[in-house]
N, C-alpha and C positions, 0 to 999 in steps of 0.2 A: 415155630421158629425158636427162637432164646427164649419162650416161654414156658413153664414147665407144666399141663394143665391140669395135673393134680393138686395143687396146692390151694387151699382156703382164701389165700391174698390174693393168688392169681382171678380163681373163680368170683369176687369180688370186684376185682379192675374191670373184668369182664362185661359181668353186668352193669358197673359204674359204665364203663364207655358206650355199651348199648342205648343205655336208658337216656345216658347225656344227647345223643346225638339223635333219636328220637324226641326225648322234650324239648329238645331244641328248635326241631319243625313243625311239631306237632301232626296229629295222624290224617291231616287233609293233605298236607305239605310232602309227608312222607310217601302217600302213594300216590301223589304228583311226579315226587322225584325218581321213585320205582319206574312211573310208567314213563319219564322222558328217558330213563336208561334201558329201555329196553325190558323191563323185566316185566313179565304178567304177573299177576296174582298166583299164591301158590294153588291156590283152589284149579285154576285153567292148566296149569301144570300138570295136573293127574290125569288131565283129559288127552294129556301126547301118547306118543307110544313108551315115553318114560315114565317112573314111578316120580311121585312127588319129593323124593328124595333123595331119587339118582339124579335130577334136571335141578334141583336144588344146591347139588355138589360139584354138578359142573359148570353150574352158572358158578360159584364160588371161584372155586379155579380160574374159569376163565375170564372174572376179574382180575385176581391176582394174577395171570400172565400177562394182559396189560398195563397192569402196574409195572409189572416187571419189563415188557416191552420199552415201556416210557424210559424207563432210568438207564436200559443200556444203550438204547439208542443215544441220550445224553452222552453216556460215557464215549459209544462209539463216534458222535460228530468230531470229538478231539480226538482219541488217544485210539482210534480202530482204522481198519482198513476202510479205505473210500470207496465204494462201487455202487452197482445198480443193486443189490444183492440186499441192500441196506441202506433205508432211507437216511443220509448222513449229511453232515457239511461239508467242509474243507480240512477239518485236520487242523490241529496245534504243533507245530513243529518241536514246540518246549517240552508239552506236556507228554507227547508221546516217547521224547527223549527220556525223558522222569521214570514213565510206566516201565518204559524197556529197562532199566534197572532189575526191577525185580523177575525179567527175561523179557528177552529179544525177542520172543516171539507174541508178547502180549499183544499188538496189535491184531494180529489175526485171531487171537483166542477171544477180546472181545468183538468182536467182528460175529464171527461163527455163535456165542452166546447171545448175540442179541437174533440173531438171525432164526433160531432157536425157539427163544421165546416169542418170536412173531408169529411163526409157523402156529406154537402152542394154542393161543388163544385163535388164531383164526379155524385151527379144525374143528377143539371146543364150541364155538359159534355155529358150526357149519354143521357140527353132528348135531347140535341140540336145534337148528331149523331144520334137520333133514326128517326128527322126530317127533316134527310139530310144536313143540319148544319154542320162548322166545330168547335168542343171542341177547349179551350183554354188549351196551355200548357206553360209554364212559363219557363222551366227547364235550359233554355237558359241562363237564368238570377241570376240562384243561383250560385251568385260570390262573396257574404259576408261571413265573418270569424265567428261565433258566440262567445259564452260561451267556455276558454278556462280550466274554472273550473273541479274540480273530479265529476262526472256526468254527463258531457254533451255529446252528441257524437261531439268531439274536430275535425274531421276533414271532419265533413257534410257541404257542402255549404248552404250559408241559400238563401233567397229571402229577409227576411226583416231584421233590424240593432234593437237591446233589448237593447244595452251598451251604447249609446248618447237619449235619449230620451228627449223633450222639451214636454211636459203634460199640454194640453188648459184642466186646469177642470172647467170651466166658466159651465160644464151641469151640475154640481152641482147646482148651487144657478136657472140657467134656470126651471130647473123642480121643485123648489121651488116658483118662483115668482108668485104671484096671479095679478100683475099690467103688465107684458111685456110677447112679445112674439118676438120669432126671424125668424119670416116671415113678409114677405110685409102683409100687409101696415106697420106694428108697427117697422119691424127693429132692434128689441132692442137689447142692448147688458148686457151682463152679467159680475159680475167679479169672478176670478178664485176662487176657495176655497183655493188651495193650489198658492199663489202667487211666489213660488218661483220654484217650477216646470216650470215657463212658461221663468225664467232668466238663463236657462243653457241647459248644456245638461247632463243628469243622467241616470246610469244604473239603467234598471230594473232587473236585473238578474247579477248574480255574476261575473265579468268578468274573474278575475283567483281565484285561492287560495287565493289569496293575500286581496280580499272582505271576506273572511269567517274567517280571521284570529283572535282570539280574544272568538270564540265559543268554546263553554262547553258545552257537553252534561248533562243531568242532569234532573230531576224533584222538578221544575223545571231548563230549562236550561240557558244557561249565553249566553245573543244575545248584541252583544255588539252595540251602536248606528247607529255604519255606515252600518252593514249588515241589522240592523231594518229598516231604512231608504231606502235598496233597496228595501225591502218589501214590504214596506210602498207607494214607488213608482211605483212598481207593481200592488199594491193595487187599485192607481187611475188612472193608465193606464187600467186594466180591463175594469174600468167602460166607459171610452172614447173611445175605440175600440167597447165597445156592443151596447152603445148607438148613432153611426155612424148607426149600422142596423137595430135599432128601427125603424132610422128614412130616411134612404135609401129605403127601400123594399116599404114603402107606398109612398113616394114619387115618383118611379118609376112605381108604379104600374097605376099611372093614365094615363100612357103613354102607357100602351099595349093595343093590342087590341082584342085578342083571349081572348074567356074566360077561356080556359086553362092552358094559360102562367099568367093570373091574378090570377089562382086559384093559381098557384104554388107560387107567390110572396106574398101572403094574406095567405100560409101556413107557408112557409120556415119565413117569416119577424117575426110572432107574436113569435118565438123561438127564435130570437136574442133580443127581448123585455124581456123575460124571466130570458136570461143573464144578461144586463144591470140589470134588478131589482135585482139580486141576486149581482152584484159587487156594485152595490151602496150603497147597506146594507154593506157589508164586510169591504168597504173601509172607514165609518167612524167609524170600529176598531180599525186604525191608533192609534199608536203610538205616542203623540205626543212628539215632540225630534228634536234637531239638529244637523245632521248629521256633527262629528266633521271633517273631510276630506275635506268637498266642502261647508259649513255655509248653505248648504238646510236645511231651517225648517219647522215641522210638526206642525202649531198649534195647539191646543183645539178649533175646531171647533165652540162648547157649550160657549165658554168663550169669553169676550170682548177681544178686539175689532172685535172679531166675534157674534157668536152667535144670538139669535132671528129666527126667522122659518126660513130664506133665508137658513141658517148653522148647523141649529137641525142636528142632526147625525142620527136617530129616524124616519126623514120625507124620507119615502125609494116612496112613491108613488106619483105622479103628483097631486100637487094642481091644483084648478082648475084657467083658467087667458085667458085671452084675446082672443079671435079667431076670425076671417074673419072681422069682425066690433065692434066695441064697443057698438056698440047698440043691442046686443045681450048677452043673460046670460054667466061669466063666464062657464068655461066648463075641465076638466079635458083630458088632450090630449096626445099624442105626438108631440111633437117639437122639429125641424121644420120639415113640410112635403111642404112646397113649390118645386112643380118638377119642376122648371124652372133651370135650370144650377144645377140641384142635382148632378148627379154623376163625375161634373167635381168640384162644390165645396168638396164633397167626397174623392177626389182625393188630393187635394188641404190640407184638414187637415190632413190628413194621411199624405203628403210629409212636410208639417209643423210641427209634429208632430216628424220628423227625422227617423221615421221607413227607408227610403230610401237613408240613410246618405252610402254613397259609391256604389251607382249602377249606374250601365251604360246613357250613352245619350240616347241610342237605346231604354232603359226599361224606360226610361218615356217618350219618342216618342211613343210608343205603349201601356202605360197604358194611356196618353194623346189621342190617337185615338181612343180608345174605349170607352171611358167616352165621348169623344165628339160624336161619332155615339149613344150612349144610349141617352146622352140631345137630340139628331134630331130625336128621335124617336116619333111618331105622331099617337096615335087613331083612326080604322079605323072604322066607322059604320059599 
């Protein structure tokens, strides 16, 4: 994700987060918690028709696509379409007004993303028992409160946390830069577009009534600044959740070794690139405003002390910038695709990130396990 996993600090947080949420259960606790999510031993793993390190990579995944199933279904109970298509609520009349700011058509687009990542994790599951593999199941873990607004389903446990979010949108100005890149050798770093996403923690979704308060319906309607501002914050969360799988699935995929398990990460991945491009467009719909409740502001991107290509609103596609060596033509890419420690840096932005703000020791002893068995995962001729 926003992680870059070349770096020494990085590689560090890494094992700091592993090792935390292991000593935290200790190794009885740990393969308690393995075996109520469904996951075998990796040792029973080699014995499928998968290698131990392809069934490794896709149990990975296909946790990470019910994480990700979890939060847009959140998103979608408000601000998406309501159908059979998608397990949902009722809809926020405020909030969806809000969203559609940054276009009229966002309810459908999260609608169709959440729908997406359902699909994801369920083939994942389905191919890895088809191969004798055990599926991952999470359900253990849904012990967070959500949205306790008019529309949400108020007494669903979730898996992931929408109401405290901290927002690295440093992938902003990254897939604009034509000088840096955030893999080894170059390292680089980026700064956030939105700076003050990354000084707190902010709802992305209405936490009660009490966020919608202030709307009018209307053509048009009356969105008063702090319900814009969750929008607005949703808006740049989209784009950091999709561009985590842009750049997960090819990272990961240099590490399988069946051609069949690469086929499926070389399908499933270029659909999360998809997403990404369509929230990166959206999100510099932003509203720009300061959220009068919490001093979060949205700047004019376009405008000093922003502005110039790094912040164009307009540059929705990958300039082209540095790859493998500088003695070689810029190149238009995705970044970063270094697999070295990918899906425990993965891990690592998402729990920075706050998505996992009140879950268990056990639940990141076990998403820690399994990001550590996809990084040992090895190529076989």
């Amino acid at each position: 994700m926003t992680n870059q996993p070349g770096s020494a600090n990085n590689a560090t947080n890494r094992r700091a987060l592993m090792k935390a949420g292991l000593a935290a259960t200790g190794t009885v606790a740990v393969g308690a918690a393995l075996s109520a999510a469904g996951l075998a031993p990796l040792a029973e793993a080699a014995s499928s028709g998968l290698t131990r390190g392809d069934a490794a990579i896709l149990r990975f995944l296909a946790a990470l696509e019910i994480l990700e199933a979890d939060l847009w279904q959140q998103y979608n109970e408000l601000g998406g379409v309501q159908d059979r298509e998608v397990p949902g609520g009722s809809g926020s009349a405020g909030y969806t007004a809000a969203i559609q700011v940054l276009d009229t058509d966002m309810p459908q687009y999260i609608h169709d993303n959440t729908e997406d990542e359902i699909s994801h994790f369920t083939f994942l599951n389905a191919y890895l028992m088809a191969k004798g593999a055990e599926p991952v199941d999470l359900k253990q873990f849904r012990t967070l409160k959500g949205s306790q607004a008019t529309g949400a389903q108020k007494d669903t446990m979730r898996l992931t946390n929408l109401l405290q979010l901290t927002v690295d949108t440093s992938y902003w100005t990254r897939y604009r830069s034509r000088t840096q890149n955030p893999d080894p050798p170059f390292n680089d770093t980026f700064p956030p577009a939105i700076p003050g996403l990354l000084k707190g923690q902010f709802p992305a979704i209405p936490r009660t009534d009490d966020d919608l308060k202030g709307f009018v319906p209307g053509n048009p309607p009356t969105i008063p600044d702090h319900l814009q501002a969750i929008a607005n914050t949703a808006g740049f969360h989209f784009g950091f959740i999709e561009q985590g799988g842009s750049s997960l699935y090819p990272a990961l995929a240099q590490r399988v070794s069946s051609p069949e398990v690469l086929r499926i990460l070389l399908s499933i991945g270029p659909t999360e690139t998809m997403h990404f491009q369509t929230w990166h467009d959206k999100a510099g719909n932003a509203l720009p405003l300061t959220d009068p409740t919490n001093g979060l502001m949205f700047p004019n991107l376009n405008a000093p002390p922003f502005g110039g290509e790094d912040f164009q609103t307009n540059l929705i596609m990958p300039e082209p910038t540095v790859f493998l060596n500088r003695k070689f033509p810029k190149v238009s890419i995705i970044r970063p695709t270094e697999t070295r420690g990918a899906a425990m840096g993965a891990l690592k932005a998402l729990t920075d990130d706050g998505l996992f703000i009140g879950q268990s020791k056990e639940f990141f002893a076990v998403l820690s396990e399994l990001a550590r068995a996809a990084d040992a995962a090895e190529p076989r001729d």
